[in-house]
C-alpha positions as CSV (number, residue, x, y, z in Angstrom):
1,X,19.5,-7.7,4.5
2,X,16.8,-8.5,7.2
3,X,14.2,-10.6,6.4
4,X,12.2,-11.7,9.1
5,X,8.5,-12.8,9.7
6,X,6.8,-11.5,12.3
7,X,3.0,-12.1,12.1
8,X,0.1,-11.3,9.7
9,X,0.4,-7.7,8.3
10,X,-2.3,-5.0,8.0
11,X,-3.2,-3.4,4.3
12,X,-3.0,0.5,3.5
13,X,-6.3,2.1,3.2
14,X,-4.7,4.6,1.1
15,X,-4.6,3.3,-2.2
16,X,-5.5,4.9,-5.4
17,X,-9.1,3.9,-6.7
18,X,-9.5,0.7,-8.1
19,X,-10.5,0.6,-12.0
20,X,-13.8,-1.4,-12.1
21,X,-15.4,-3.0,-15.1
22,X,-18.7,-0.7,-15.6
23,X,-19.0,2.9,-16.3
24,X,-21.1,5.1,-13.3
25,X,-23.9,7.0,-14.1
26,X,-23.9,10.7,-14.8
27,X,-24.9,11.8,-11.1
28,X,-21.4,9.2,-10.4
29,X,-19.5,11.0,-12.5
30,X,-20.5,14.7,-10.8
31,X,-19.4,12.7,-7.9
32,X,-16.4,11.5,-8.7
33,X,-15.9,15.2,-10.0
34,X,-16.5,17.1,-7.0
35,X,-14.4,14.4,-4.5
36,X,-11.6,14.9,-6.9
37,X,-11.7,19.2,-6.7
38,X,-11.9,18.4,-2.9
39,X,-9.1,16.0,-2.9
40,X,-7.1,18.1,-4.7
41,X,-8.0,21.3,-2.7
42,X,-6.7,19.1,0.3
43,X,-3.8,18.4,-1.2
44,X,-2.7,22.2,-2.1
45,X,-3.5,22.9,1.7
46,X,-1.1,20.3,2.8
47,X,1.6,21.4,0.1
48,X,1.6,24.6,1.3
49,X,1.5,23.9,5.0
50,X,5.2,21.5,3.8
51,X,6.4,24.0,2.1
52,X,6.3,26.4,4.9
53,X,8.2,23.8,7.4
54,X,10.5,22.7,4.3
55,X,11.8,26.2,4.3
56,X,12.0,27.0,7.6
57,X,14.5,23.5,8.3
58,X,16.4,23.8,5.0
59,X,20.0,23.6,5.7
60,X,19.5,21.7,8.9
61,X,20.7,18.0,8.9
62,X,18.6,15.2,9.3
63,X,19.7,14.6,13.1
64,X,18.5,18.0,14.2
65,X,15.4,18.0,12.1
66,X,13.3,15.3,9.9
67,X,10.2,15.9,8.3
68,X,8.3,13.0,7.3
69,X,5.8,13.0,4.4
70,X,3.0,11.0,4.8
71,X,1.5,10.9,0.7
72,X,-1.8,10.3,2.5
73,X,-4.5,11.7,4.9
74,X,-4.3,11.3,8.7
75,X,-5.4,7.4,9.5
76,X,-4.3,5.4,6.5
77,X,-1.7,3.4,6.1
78,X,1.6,5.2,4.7
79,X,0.1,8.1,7.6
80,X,0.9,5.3,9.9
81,X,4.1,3.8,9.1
82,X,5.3,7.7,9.7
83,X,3.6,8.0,13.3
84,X,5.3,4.9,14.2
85,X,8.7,6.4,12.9
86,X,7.9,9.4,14.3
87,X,7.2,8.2,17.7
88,X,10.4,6.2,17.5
89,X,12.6,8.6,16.7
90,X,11.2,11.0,19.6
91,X,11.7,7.8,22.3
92,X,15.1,7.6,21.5
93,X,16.4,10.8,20.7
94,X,17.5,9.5,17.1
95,X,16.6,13.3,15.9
96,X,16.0,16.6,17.8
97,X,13.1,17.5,16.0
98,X,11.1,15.2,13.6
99,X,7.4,16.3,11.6
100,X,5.0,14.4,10.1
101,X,3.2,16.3,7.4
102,X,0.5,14.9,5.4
103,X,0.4,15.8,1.6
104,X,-2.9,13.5,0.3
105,X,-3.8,13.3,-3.5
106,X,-3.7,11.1,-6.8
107,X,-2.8,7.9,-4.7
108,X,0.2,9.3,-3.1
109,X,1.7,10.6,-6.5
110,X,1.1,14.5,-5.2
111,X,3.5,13.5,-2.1
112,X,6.0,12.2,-4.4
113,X,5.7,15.2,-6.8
114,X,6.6,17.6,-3.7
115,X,9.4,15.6,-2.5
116,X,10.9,15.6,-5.8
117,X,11.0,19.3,-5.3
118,X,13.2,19.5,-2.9
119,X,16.3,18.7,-4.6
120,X,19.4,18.6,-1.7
121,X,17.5,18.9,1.2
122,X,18.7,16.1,3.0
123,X,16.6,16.4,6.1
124,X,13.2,15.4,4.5
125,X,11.8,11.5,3.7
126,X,8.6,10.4,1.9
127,X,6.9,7.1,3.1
128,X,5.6,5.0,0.0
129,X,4.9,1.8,-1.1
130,X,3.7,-0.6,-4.0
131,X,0.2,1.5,-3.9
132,X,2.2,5.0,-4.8
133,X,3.8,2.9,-7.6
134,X,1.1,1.6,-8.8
135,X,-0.9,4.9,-9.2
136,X,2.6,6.4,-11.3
137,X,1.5,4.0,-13.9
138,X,-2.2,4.3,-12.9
139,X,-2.4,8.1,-13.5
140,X,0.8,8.4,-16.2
141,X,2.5,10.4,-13.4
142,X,5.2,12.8,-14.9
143,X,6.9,12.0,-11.6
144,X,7.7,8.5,-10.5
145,X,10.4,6.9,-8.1
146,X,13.0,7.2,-10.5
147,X,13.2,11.1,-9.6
148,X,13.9,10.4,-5.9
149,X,16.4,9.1,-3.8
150,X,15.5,4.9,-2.9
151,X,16.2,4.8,1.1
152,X,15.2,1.8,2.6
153,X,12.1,-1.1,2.0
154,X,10.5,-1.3,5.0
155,X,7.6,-3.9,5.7
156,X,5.6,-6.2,3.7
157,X,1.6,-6.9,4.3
158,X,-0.3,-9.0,2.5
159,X,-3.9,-9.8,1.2
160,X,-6.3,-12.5,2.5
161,X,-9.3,-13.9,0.3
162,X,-12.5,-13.9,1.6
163,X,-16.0,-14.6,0.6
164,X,-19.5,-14.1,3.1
165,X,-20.1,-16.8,6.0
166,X,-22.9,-17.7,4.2
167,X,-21.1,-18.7,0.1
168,X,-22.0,-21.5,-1.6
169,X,-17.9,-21.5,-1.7
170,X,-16.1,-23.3,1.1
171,X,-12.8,-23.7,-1.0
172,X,-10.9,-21.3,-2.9
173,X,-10.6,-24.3,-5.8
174,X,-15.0,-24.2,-5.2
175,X,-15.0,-20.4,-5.8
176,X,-12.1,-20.5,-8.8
177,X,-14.2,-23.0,-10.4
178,X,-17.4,-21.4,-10.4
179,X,-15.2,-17.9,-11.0
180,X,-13.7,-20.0,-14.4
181,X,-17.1,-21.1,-16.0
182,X,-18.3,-17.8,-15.3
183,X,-16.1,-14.7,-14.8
184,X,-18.3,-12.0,-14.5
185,X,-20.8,-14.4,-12.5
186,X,-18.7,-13.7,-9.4
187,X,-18.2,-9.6,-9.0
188,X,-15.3,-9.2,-6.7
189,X,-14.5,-6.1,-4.5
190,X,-11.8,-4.4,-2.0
191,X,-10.3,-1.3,-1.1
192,X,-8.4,0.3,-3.6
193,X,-6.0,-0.4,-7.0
194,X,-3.8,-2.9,-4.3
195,X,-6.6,-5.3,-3.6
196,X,-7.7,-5.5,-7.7
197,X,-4.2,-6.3,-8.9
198,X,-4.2,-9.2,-6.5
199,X,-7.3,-10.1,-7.8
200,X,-5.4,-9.7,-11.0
201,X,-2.6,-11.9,-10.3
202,X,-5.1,-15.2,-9.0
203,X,-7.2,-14.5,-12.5
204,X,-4.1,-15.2,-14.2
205,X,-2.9,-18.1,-12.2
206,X,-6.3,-19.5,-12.3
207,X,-6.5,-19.1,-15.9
208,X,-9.2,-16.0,-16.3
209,X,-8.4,-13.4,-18.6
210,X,-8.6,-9.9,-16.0
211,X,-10.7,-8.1,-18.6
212,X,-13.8,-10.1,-18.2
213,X,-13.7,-10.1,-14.7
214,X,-16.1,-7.5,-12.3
215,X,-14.1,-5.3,-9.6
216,X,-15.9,-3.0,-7.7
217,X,-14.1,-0.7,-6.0
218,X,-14.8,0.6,-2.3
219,X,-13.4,3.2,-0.5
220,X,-11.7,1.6,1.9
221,X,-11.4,-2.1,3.8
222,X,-14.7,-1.6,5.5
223,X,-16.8,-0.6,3.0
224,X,-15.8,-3.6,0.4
225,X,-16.9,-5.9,3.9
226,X,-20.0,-4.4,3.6
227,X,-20.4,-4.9,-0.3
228,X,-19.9,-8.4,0.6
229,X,-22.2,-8.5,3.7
230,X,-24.8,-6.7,1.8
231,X,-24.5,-9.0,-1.4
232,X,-23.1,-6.5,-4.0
233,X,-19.6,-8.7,-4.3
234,X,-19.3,-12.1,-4.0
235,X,-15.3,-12.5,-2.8
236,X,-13.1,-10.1,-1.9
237,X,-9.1,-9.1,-1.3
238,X,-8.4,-7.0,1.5
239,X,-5.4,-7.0,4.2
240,X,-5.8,-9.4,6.9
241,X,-5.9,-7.1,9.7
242,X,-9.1,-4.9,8.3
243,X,-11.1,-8.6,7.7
244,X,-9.9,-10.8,11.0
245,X,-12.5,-9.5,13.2
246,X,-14.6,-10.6,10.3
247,X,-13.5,-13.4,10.3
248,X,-13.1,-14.6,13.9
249,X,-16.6,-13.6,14.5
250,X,-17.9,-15.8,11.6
251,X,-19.3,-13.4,9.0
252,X,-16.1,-13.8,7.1
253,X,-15.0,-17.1,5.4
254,X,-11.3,-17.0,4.5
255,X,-10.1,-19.1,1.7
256,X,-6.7,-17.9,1.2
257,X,-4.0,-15.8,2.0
258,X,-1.7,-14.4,-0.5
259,X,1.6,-15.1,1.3
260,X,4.9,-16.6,-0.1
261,X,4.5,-19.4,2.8
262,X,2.3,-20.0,6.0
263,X,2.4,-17.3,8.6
264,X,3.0,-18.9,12.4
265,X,-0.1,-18.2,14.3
266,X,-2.7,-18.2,11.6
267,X,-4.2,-20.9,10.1
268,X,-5.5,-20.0,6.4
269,X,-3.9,-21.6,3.9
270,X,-2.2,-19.8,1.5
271,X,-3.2,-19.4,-2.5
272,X,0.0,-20.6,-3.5
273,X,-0.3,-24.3,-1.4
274,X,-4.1,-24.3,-3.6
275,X,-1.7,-24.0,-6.3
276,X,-2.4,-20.5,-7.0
277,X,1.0,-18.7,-7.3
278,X,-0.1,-15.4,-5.9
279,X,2.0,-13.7,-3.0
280,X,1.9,-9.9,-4.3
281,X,3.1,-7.6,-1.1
282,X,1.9,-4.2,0.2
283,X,5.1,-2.9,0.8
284,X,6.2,0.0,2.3
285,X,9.2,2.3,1.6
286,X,11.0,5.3,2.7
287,X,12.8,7.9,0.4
288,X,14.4,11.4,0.3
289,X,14.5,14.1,-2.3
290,X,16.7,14.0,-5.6
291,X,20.2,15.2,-5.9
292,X,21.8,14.1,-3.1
293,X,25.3,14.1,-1.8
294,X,26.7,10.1,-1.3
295,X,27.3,11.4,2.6
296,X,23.9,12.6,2.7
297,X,22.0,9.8,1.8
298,X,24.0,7.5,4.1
299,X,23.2,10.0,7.1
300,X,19.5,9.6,5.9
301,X,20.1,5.7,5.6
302,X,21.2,5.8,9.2
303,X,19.2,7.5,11.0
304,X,16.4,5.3,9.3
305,X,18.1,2.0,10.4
306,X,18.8,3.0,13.8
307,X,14.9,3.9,13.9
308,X,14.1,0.5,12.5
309,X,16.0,-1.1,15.6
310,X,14.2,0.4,18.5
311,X,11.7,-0.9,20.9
312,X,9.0,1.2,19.4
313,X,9.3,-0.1,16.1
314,X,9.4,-3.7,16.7
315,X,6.1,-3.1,18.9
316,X,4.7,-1.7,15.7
317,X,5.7,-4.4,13.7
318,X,4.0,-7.1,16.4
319,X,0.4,-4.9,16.1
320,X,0.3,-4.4,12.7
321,X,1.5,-7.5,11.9
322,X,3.3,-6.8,9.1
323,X,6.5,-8.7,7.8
324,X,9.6,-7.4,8.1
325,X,11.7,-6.9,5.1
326,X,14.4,-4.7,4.8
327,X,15.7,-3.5,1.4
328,X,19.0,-1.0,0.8
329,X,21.4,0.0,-1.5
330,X,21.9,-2.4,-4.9
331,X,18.9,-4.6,-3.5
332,X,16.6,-2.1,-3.4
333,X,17.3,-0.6,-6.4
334,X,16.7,-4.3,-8.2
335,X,14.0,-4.9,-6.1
336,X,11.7,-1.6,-7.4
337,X,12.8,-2.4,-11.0
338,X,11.2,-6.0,-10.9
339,X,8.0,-4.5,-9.0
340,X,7.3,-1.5,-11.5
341,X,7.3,-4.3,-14.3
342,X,5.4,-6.5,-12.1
343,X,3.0,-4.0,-11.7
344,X,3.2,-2.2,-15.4
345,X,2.2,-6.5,-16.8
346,X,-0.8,-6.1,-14.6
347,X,-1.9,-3.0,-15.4
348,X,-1.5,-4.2,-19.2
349,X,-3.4,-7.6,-18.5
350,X,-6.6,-5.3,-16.7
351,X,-6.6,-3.6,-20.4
352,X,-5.7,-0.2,-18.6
């Protein structure tokens, strides 16, 4: 197993909404409506454009030719872990051929549902993560990871909390406190479902029951910045790399980080040293299609380690900061089980 710390890690944009506390209006929920028929439009295109270069690689082995679903649009995170393996993979001549297709929808659960598709086809891998698990039990997904084939854990990336340069709140004990006598006095915000069960997890260690606090949900790193700029939130979670600028430039107070232990090179203290035990990762994860021969998914498992040790990839690691932490085998398999109940008890403590 590799474990190693390498720097502040960046957050995936591509989560599935956040649940908030309120109900939107009626023009909302037309909205919501029509950006869910486009989504989902989206995604059919990019299922369709897969399943045309699915079938014309089938039967070809995973050194000749890799395609790599991205459960995402172009941009966002899980898009970018597979650029980065992509580009490795080309550098070194680890495969002939390698694709990156994007298959966007339902937090990453329409990706998922066409991987599990391709049953045998041992030349195809799915980037995921804690977000794509989390919208399984989101959504009640009829597919989850259990009908695909566990590769490799990847990287970790963690969530910083920050409130507006100008908060009464200089401390995260200050804003917990005022958060405690309060809950709903101190609407929080962030990018997606990742951010709010972080949130989650420093209600309970602080002692707040989830369901009365307020999450608003933005689309996105830089729009819940600009709900706290603007005054609709009052503290947020969002990945580090999408609020130093913030930050560094002083619009940005950070009053934790929600990291196992300090990170070398930054200097915000973590939640757990405030003695708030939070340090829930964004991780990210690689995985093939079901039914599998045992030679198969080692060839797979190969091809993805000898990516993971090339120039390229430890450049990507150092400029998107994210942690190192690599998961096969046994330790993977234990490792998903204890982060689908972690998740599943927060879902449960949100009321949802």
């Amino acid at each position: 197993m590799m474990n190693h710390s390498r720097g502040a890690p960046a957050r995936d944009s591509q989560h599935p909404d956040g649940v908030g506390t309120t109900r939107p209006a009626r023009s909302g929920i037309r909205t919501v409506i029509s950006i869910i028929g486009g989504l989902f439009a989206a995604a059919t295109i990019g299922i369709a454009s897969f399943g045309s270069i699915s079938s014309a690689t089938a039967g070809q082995d995973a050194r000749t030719s890799l395609t790599v679903i991205a459960p995402a649009a172009a941009g966002g995170g899980w898009d970018g872990v597979a650029r980065e393996i992509q580009k490795a993979q080309r550098a070194n001549g680890i495969v002939n051929n390698v694709q990156v297709v994007n298959v966007p929808g339902a937090g990453g659960t329409i990706g998922l549902s066409s991987l599990a598709t391709l049953a045998g086809q041992g030349n195809t891998i799915m980037v995921g993560g804690i977000g794509q698990l989390a919208a399984t039990i989101q959504y009640g997904s009829a597919v989850t990871l259990d009908d695909v084939t566990p590769l490799a854990l990847l990287v970790e990336e963690y969530d910083v909390i920050v409130v507006p340069a100008d908060s009464p709140y200089e401390t995260l004990d200050e804003l917990v406190e005022a958060w405690r006598a309060d809950p709903r006095s101190i609407p929080w915000t962030g990018g997606g479902s990742f951010d709010q069960l972080v949130v989650t997890e420093l209600a309970l260690a602080a002692g707040i029951d989830p369901v009365d606090t307020t999450y608003i949900s933005s689309d996105g790193g830089g729009e819940a910045i600009q709900a706290l700029l603007n005054g609709t939130a009052k503290a947020a979670t969002g990945g580090y790399p999408d609020n130093i600028d913030q930050i560094e430039s002083g619009r940005l107070r950070a009053l934790g980080i929600a990291t196992p232990e300090r990170i070398e090179g930054i200097s915000i203290p973590t939640a757990k040293e405030q003695g708030y035990d939070v340090s829930l990762a964004n991780w990210r994860m690689l995985a093939a299609p079901p039914g599998l021969a045992e030679e198969e998914v080692e060839a797979l498992r190969e091809v993805v380690l000898e990516t993971l040790d090339t120039p390229e990839w430890r450049d990507a690691i150092d400029r998107y900061r994210w942690t190192e932490q690599v998961l096969t085998g046994d330790e993977l398999d234990r490792f998903l089980d204890t982060e689908k109940k972690r998740v599943a008890r927060l879902y449960e403590e949100m009321g949802v």
